[in-house]
C-alpha positions in Angstrom: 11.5 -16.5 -10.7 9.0 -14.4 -9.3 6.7 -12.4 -11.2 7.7 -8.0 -12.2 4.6 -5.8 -13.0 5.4 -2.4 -13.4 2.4 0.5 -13.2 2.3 4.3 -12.7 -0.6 6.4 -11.6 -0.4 9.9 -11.3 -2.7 12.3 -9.9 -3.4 16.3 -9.4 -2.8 18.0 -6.3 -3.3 21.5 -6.0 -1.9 21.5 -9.4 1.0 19.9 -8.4 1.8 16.6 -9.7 2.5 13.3 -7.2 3.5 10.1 -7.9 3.1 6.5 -6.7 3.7 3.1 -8.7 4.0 -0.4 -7.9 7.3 -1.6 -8.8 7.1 -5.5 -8.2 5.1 -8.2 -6.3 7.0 -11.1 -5.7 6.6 -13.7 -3.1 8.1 -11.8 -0.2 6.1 -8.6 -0.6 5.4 -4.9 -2.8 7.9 -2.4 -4.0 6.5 0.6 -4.3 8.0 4.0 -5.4 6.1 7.0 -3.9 7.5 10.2 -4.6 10.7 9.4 -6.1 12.0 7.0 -3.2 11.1 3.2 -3.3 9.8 1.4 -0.4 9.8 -2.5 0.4 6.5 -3.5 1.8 7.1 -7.1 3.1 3.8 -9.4 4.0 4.4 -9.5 7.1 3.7 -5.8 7.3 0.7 -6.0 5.6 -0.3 -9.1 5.4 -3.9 -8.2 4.0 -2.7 -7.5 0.6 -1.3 -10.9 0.4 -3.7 -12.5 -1.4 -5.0 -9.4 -3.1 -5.8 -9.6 -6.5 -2.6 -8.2 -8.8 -4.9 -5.5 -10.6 -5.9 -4.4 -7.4 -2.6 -4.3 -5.9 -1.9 -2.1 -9.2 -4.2 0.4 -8.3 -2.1 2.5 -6.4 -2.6 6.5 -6.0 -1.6 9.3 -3.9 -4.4 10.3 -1.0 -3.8 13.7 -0.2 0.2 15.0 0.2 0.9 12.7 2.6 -0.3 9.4 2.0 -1.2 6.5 -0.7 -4.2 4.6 -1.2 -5.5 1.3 -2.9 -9.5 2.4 -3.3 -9.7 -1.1 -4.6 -9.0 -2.6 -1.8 -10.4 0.0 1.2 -6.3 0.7 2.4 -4.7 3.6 3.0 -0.9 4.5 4.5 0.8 7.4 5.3 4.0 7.8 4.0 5.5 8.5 6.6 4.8 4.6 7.9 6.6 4.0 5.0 9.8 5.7 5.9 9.7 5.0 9.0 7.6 1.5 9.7 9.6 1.1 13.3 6.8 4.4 15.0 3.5 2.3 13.3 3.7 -1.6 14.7 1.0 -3.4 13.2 -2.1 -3.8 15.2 -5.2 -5.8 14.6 -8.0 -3.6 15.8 -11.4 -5.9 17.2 -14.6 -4.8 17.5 -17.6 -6.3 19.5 -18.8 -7.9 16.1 -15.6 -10.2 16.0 -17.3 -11.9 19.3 -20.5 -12.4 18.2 -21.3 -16.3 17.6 -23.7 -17.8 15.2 
């Protein structure tokens, strides 16, 4: 059976309270609820927080209106890649530094 951790974080926006919480990590992926809808955030999607440490993966807040954040981890997604993950394909940007050998 795979693991439940349950943790809110609210924050202040213009006085206006927001919500986001992590609602499970299991094998597969995150469930997340952001706003009052729950999102499933499979591995494949983001498979950088993978092998994230759990508090880390915990440490979710809103960014602004329109997105959420894990400041533990440097990653940031709009919500609206969250409702609609189809218009944001995953893409691994390179830089010149990736080519550089030793």
């Amino acid at each position: 059976m795979s693991p439940v951790f349950n943790m809110q974080t609210i924050s202040s926006n213009n006085s206006a309270s927001t919500l986001a919480s992590v609602l499970m990590i299991n094998a597969q992926g995150i469930m997340l609820s952001v706003l009052g809808r729950d999102y499933f955030l499979s591995y494949n999607r983001i498979p950088w927080m993978q092998d994230a440490p759990i508090r880390s993966v915990l440490n979710v807040q809103m960014s602004g209106p329109d997105a959420i954040e894990w400041p533990d981890l440097n990653v940031d997604l709009e919500i609206e890649s969250l409702q609609h993950p189809e218009r944001f394909p995953l893409v691994i940007k390179r830089n010149a530094l990736d080519f550089v050998s030793s």
